[in-house]
C-alpha positions in Angstrom: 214.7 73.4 257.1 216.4 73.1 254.2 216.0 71.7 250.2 216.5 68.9 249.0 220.5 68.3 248.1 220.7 71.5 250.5 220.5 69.6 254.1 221.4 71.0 257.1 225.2 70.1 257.5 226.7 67.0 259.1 228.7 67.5 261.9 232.5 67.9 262.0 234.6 64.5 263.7 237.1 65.8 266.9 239.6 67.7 265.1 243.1 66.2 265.3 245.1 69.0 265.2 242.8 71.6 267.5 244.1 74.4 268.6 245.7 75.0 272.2 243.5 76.2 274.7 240.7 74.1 273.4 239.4 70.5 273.9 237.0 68.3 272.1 234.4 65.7 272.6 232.5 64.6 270.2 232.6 67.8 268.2 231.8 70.1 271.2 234.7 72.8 271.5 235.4 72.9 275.4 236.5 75.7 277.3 240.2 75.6 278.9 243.0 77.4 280.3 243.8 80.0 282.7 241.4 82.0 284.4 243.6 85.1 283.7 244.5 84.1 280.3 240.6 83.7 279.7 240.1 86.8 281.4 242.4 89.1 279.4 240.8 87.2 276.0 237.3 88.3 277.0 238.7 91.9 277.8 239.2 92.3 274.3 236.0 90.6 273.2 233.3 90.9 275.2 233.5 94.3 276.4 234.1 96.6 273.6 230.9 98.5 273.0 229.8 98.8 276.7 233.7 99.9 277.6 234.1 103.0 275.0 230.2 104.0 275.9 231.8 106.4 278.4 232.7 108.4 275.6 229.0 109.5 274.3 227.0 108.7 277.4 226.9 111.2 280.2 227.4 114.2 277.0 224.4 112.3 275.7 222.6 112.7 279.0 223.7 116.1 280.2 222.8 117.2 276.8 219.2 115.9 276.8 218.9 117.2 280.3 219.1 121.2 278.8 221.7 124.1 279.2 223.7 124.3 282.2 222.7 121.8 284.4 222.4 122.0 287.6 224.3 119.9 290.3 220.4 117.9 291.4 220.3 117.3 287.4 224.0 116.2 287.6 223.9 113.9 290.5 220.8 112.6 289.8 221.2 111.8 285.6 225.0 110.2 287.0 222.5 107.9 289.7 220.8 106.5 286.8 223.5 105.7 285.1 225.3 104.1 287.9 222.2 102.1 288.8 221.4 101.2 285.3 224.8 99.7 285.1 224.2 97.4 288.5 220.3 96.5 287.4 220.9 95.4 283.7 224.1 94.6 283.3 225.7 93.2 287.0 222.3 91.7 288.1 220.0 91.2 284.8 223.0 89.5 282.8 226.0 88.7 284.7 224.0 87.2 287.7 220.6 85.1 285.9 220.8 85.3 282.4 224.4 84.1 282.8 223.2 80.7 284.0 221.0 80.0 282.0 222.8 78.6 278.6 222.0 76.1 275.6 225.3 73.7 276.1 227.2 76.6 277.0 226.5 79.4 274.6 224.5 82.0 275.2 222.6 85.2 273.5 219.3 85.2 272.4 219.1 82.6 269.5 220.8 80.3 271.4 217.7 80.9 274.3 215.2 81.0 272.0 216.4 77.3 270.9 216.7 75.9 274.2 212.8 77.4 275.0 211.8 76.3 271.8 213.3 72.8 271.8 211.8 72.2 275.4 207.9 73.2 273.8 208.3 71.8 270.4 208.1 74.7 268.2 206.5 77.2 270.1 206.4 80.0 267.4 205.7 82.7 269.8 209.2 82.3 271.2 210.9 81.3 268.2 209.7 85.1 267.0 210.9 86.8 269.6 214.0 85.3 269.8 214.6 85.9 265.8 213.1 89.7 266.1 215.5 89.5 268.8 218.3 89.1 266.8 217.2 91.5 263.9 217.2 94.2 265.9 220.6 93.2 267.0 222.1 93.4 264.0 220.1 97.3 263.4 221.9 99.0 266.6 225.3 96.8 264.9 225.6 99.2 262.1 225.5 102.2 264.4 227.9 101.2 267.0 231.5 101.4 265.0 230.0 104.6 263.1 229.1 106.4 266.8 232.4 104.9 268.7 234.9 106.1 266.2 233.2 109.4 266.0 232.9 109.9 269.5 236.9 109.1 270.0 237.9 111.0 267.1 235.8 114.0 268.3 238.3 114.3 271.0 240.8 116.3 268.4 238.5 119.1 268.3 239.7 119.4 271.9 243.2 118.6 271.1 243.2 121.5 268.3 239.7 123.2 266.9 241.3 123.0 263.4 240.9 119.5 263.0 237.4 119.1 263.4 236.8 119.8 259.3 238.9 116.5 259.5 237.4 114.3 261.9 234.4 113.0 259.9 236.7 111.8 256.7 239.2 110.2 259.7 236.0 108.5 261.0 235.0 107.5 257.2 238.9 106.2 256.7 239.3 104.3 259.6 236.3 102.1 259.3 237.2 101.5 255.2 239.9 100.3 256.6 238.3 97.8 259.7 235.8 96.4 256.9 238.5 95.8 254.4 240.7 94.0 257.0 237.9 91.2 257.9 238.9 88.7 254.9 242.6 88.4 256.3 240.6 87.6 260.0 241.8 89.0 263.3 243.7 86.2 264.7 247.0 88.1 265.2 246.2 91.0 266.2 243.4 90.0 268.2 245.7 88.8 270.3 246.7 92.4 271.2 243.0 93.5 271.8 243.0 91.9 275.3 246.0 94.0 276.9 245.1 97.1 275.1 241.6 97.1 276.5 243.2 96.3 279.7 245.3 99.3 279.6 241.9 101.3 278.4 240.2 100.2 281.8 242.8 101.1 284.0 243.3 104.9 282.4 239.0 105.3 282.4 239.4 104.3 286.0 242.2 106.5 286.6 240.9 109.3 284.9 237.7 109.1 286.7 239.7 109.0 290.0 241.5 112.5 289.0 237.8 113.6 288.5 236.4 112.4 292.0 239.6 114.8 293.5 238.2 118.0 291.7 234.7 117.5 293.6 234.3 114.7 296.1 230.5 115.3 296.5 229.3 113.5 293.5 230.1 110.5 295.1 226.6 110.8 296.4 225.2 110.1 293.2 225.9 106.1 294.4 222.7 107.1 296.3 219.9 105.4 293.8 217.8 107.9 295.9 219.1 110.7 293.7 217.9 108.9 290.6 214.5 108.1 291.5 213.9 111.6 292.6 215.3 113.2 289.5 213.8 110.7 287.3 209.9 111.2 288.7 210.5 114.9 289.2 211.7 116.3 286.0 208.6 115.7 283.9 208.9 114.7 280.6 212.3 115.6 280.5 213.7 112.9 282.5 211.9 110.4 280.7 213.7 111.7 277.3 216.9 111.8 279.7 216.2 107.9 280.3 217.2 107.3 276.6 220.6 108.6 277.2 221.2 106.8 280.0 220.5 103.6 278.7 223.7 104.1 276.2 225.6 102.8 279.3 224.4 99.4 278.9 224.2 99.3 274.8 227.2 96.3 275.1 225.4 94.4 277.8 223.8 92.0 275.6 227.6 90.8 274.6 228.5 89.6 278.2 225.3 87.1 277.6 225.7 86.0 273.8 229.8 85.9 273.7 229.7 83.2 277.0 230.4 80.5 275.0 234.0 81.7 273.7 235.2 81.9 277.1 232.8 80.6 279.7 230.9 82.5 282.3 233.6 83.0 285.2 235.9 84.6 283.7 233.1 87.3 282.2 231.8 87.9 285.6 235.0 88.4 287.0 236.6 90.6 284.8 233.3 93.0 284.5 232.8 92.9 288.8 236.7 93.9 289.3 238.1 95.9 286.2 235.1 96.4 284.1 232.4 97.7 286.1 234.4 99.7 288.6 236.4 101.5 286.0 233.0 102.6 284.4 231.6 103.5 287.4 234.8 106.0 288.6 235.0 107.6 285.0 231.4 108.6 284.9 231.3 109.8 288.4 235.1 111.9 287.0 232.9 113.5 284.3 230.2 114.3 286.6 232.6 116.0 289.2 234.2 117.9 286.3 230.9 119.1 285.1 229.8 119.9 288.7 233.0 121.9 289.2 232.0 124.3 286.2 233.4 122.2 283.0 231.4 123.0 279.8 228.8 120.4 278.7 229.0 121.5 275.1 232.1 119.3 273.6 233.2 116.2 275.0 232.8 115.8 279.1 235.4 112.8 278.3 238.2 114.2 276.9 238.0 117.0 279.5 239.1 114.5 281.7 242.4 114.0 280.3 245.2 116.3 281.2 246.3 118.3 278.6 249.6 116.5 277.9 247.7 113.3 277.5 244.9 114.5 275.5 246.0 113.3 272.3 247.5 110.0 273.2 243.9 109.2 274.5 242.2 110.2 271.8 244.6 107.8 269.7 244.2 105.2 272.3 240.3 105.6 272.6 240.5 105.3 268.5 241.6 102.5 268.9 239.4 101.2 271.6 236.6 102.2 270.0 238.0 99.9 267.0 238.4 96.7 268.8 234.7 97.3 270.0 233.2 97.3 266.4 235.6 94.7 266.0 232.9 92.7 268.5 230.3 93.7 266.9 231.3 92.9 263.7 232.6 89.2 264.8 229.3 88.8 267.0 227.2 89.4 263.5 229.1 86.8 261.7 228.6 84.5 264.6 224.7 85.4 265.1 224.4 85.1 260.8 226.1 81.3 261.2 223.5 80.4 263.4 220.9 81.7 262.3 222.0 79.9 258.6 222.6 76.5 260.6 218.9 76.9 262.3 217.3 77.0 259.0 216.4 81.0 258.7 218.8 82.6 256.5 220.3 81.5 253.4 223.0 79.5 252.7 226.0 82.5 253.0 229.9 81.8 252.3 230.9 81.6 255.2 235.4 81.4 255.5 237.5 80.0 258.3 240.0 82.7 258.8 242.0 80.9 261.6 242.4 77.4 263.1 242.9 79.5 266.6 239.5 79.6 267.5 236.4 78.7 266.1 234.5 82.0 266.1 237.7 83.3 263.8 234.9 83.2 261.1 234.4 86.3 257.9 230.6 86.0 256.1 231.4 88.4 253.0 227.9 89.9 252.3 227.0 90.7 256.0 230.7 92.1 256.1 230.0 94.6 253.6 226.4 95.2 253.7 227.3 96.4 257.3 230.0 98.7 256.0 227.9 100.4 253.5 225.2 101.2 256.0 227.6 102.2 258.4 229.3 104.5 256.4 225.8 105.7 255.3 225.0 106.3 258.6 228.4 108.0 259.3 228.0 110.5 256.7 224.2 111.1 256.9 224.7 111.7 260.7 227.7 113.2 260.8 228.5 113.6 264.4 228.1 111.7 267.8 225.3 113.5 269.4 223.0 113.1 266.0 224.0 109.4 265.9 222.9 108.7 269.5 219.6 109.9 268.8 219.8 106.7 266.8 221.0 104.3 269.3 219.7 102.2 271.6 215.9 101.6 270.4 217.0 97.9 269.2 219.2 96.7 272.3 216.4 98.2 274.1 214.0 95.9 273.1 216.2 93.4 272.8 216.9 93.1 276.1 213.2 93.6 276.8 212.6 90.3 274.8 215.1 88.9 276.5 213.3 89.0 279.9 210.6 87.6 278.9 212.4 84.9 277.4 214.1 84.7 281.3 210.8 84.9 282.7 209.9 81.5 280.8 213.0 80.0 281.5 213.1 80.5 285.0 209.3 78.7 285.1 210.4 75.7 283.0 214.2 75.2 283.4 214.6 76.5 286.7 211.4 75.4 288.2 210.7 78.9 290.0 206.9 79.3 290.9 204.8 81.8 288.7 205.4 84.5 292.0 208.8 84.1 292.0 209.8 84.4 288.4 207.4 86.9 288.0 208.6 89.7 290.6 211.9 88.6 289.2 211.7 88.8 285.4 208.8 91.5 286.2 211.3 93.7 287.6 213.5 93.3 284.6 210.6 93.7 282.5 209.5 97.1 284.0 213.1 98.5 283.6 213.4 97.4 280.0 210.0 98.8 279.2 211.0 102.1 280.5 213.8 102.5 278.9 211.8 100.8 275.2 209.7 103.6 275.9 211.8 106.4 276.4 213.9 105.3 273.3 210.8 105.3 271.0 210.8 108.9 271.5 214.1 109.2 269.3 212.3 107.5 266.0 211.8 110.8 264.0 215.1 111.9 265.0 216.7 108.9 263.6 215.5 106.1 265.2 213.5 105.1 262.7 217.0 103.6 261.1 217.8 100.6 263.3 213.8 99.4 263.5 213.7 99.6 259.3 217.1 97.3 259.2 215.8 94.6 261.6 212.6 94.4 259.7 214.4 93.9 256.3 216.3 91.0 258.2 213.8 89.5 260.1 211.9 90.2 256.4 214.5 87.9 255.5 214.7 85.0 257.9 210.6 84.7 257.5 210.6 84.7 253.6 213.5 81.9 253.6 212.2 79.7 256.7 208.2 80.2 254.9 209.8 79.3 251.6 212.2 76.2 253.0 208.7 75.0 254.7 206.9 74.9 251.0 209.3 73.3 249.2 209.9 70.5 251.9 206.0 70.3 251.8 206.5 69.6 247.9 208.5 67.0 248.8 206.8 65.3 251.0 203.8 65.2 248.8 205.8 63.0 246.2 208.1 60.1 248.4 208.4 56.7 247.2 208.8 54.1 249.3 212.1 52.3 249.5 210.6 49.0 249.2 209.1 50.0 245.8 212.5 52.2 245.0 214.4 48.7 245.6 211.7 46.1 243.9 212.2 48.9 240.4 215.6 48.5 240.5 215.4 44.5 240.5 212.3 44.8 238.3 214.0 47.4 235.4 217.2 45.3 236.0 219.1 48.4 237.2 222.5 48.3 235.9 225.0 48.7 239.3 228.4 50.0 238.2 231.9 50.5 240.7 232.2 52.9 243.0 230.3 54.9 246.1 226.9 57.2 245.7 226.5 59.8 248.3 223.1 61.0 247.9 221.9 64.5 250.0 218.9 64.7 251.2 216.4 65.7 253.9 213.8 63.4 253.9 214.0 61.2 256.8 212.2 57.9 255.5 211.4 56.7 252.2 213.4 57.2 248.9 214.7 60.8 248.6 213.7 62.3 245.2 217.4 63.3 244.1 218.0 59.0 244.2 214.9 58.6 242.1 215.6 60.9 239.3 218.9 60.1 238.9 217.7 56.3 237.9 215.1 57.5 236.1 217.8 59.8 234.4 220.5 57.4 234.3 219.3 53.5 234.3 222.4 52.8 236.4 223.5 52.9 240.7 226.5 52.7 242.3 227.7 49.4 243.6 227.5 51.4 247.2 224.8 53.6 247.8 224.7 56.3 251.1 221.3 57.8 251.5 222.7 60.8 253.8 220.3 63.1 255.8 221.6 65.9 258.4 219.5 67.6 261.5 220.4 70.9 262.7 219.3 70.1 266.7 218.1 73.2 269.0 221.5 72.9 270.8 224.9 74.1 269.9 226.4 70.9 270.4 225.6 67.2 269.8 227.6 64.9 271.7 226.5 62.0 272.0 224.3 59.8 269.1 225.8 62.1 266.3 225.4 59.5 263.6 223.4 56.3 263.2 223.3 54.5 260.0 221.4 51.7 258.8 221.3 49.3 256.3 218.2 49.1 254.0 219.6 46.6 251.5 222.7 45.2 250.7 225.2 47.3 249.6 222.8 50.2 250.6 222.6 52.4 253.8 220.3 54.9 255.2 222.9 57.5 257.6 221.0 60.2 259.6 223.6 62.8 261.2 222.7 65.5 264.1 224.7 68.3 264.9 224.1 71.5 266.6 223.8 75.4 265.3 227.3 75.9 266.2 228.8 72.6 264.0 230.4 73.1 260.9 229.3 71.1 257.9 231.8 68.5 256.2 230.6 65.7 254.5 233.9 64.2 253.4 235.0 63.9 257.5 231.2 62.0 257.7 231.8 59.3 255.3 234.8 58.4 257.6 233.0 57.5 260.4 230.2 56.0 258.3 232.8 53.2 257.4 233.4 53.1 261.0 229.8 52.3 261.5 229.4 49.5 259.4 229.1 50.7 256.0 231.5 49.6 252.9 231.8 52.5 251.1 234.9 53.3 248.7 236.0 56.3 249.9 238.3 56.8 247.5 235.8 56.9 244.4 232.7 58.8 245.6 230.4 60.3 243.5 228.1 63.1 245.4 224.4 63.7 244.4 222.9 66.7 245.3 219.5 68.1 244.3 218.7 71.9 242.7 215.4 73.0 242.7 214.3 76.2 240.7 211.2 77.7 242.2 208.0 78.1 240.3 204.6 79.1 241.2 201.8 77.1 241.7 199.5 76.6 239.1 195.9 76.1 241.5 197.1 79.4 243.0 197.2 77.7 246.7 201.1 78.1 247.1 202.6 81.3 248.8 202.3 84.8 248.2 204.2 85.5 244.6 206.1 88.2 246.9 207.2 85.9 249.1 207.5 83.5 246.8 209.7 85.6 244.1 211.8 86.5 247.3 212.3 83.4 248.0 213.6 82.0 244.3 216.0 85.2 244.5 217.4 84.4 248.1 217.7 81.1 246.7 219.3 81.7 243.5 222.0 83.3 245.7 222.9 81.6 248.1 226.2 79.5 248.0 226.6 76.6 245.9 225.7 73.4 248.0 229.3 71.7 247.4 231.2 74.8 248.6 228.9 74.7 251.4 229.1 71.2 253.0 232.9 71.0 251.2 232.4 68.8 248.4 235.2 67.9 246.2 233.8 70.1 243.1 235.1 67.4 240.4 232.9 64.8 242.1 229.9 66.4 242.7 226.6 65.7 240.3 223.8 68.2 240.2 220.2 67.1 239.1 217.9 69.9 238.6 214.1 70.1 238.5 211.1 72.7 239.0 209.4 72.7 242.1 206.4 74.9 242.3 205.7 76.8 246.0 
């Protein structure tokens, strides 16, 4: 939903000059090019967060487990992990949520959309799916601040006298991946595939050299181990189970990056590089602390022969940088649809490259992510106190998730209640173990991630509640067209040269922004477009994307649909409005747009005056409506009135 003069934006035509390695049809971006190619791309991408997790994860574990641990508390925390890594991430994601997408994207807005498109509404899904994505963006602000610590912790190894230096390094290096976002990543993105490559291969050989030192952990493939630890170390293992789950914090970006690069080339590059290189560098660390290692500093690190300790550390820097890279370009993405779906203001949002769509910057969730994650950076101060922290959102993320799998196995898939059940059930059960053990870090810092998903999800209400109270105005108020048409011959309506675009949302009648301004100005256009965009449940629209009619002469009614992934541009619209029968002059277009300012009801029936004084502020900053569906500034006309919600 949107205002009036602030519609949900038109979709783009087939770009002529698109990029290499991508098709289109009818607006759709398609996925092409090698397999390897593809694969390498999503190296760099989609794996980030869950490939550096080796770096905090067993410490993590081995530290909750107590002092010393023993080789059954070894083997058995190293099961978990191992087996966490097959259940969520190989079999949850990578072989059913995987195929199950909304016109080829994935994550969990573009689920909730397809669920909530196929029942109307359904506002039960349509808040999980958005608390879904809150909490996302909560556990976002932690992962660059934990990941560059957790690398940069490695020069205490390298030399105890820099360990007064490694929180202002930490501090440095992220100033400096926030301030990089405006330029965009398109360069050196291109670098972030072969250098997580390389990053695979050492993990994996690292983890090898490990194996060598003590063979027997090998046994910890055994899920035997796991169970037995888990349901015989009391309420230790179940604190132990919030560590462990730190192995699959990046999972949920194998699901919701799909679209950039497809399915097969994810599930190929995490069942042959990905996943076994995590696998062998765990099972190192846990051979090196079952030979006698210290548990104390970084079990990683100690991997590393001396003469290569510090070239990983630089290495796993920068690792760790491409991964909050992803998270950073996954919140932009997340924030675009969530915008395009109606539930968060209109933000600037910049095209930093034609090479690939998702090369996108959103300014405000750029920094508002860098001051809470340098907040968290320095409040925290180290790994270990950051990843008591971590993991509670993607936790119950992934926990909404399922049950957003359950339903889609019922409806889309047509499984039987039993069947998707035992299924989903199963993923269910996991997820709510680990939810649980996670809850058990909220006075140690947990607290953090659930208090910045409310205030966004505090956010997406207040706008989508507000948007539904002004349209409701609206609605309340619509003349006809007939009578709009009879005034104009009736009052003698003076009809000068040129083209009126008018924006608007209203589907039928005359929308309100066409009314005042001939109220205001006694005068039309000779050529009038009554424009009206909707922002479909799907990514894509294909097929139907604009149907125009004409309601007099010299006057048409265009309705446009586009999908949560479109961009908006009005301009490219009018094109293939001419193509569809209309006359306009495109040449000499004026653009009408409507701006409301918010007041409150005078019977006392409208919204809450929080809500509603949230709502006049969200809107009195969100971007100008000609910079957002790219009007030429010097042609557009703004007609202002009060509308009381």
């Amino acid at each position: 939903m949107t205002t009036e003069g602030q519609t949900a934006p038109p979709p783009a035509p087939p770009n002529p000059q698109s990029p290499a390695g991508v098709a289109e049809d009818s607006g759709r971006p398609k996925i092409s090019g090698s397999l390897p190619l593809l694969s390498l791309a999503a190296l760099g991408v989609v794996f980030g967060d869950i490939g550096t997790s080796p770096l905090y994860t067993l410490k993590t574990v081995l530290n909750l487990a107590g002092d010393h641990p023993d080789a059954f508390t070894v083997l058995g925390s190293l099961s978990l992990v191992i087996w966490t890594l097959i259940i969520v991430t190989s079999i949850k994601y990578v072989t059913f949520a995987m195929r199950i997408d909304n016109d080829g994207e994935g994550g969990i807005l573009a689920l909730m959309s397809l669920l909530g498109a196929k029942g109307r509404g359904r506002p039960a899904i349509v808040a999980v799916g958005l608390l879904g994505a809150a909490l996302i963006y909560g556990d976002g602000a932690i992962t660059p601040a934990i990941s560059v610590l957790s690398a940069l912790e490695g020069l205490n190894i390298v030399a105890p006298a820099f360990k007064p230096y490694v929180l202002p390094a930490a501090v440095a290096v992220l100033i400096g991946l926030f301030a990089i976002q405006p330029m965009g990543t398109a360069k050196i993105g291109k670098a972030f595939g072969p250098i997580m490559a390389l990053w695979f291969v050492l993990i994996a050989a690292l983890g090898v050299w490990g194996i060598a030192q003590h063979p027997a952990v090998l046994w910890a493939i055994d899920p035997r181990h796991g169970v037995e630890y888990l349901f015989s170390g009391g309420f230790t293992s179940f604190l132990v189970l919030g560590g462990v789950f730190l192995c699959v914090t990046g999972a949920e970006a194998l699901y919701a990056d799909m679209g950039h690069f497809g399915a097969k080339p994810i599930r190929l590059t995490w069942s042959f590089l990905v996943f076994p290189a995590l696998v062998l560098n765990y099972a190192g660390q846990g051979a090196l602390v079952l030979s006698g290692a210290p548990t104390g500093d970084n079990i990683f690190f100690r991997l590393c022969p001396p003469v290569t300790l510090l070239p990983m550390v630089i290495l796993a820097t920068i690792a760790t940088i491409i991964a909050s890279q992803s998270i950073i370009t996954g919140a932009f993405s997340m924030t675009r649809q969530a915008i395009q779906l109606g539930w968060m203001p209109r933000l600037p949002i910049t095209q930093t490259s034609q090479a690939g769509y998702g090369q996108i910057y959103v300014g405000p969730v750029n920094w508002l992510l860098m001051l809470v994650t340098l907040g968290l950076t320095l409040g925290f101060g180290k790994s270990d106190n950051l990843a008591a922290a971590y993991g509670i959102a993607v936790s119950a993320t992934m926990l909404m998730t399922s049950a957003l799998l359950f339903i889609a196995m019922r409806e889309i898939w047509g499984w039987s209640v039993w069947a998707a059940g035992a299924v989903a059930g199963a993923f269910m059960v996991v997820d709510a173990g680990f939810v649980a053990a996670n809850f058990m870090k909220i006075a140690a810092g947990g607290y953090v991630p659930l208090v910045l998903a409310s205030l966004v999800y505090g956010v997406m209400w207040v706008w989508h509640s507000g948007t539904q109270a002004v349209t409701a105005r609206f609605l309340e108020h619509l003349m006809p067209i007939g009578d709009l048409l009879k005034q104009i011959t009736d009052q003698k309506v003076a009809r000068v040269p040129g083209t009126a675009v008018f924006l608007t949302r209203t589907q039928k009648d005359a929308p309100p922004v066409l009314v005042w301004h001939i109220k205001q100005n006694r005068a039309l256009h000779e050529r009038v477009l009554i424009l009206t965009s909707i922002v479909e449940a799907v990514p894509w629209v294909r097929h139907d994307v604009l149907k125009v009619d004409e309601v007099a002469p010299g006057m048409w009614r265009a309705t446009a649909r586009l999908g949560f992934m479109e961009r908006p541009d009005v301009p490219s619209l009018l094109r293939q409005a001419n193509g569809l029968g209309c006359k306009l002059k495109l040449d000499d277009v004026t653009y009408y747009v409507g701006h409301e300012t918010v007041v409150r009801r005078s019977d006392g029936q409208g919204l809450p005056r929080v809500v509603e004084n949230m709502y006049a502020y969200l809107q009195r900053n969100s971007v100008h409506v000609s910079d957002y569906f790219r009007l030429p500034t010097d042609s557009v006309v703004e007609l202002g009135r009060e509308i009381s919600i």
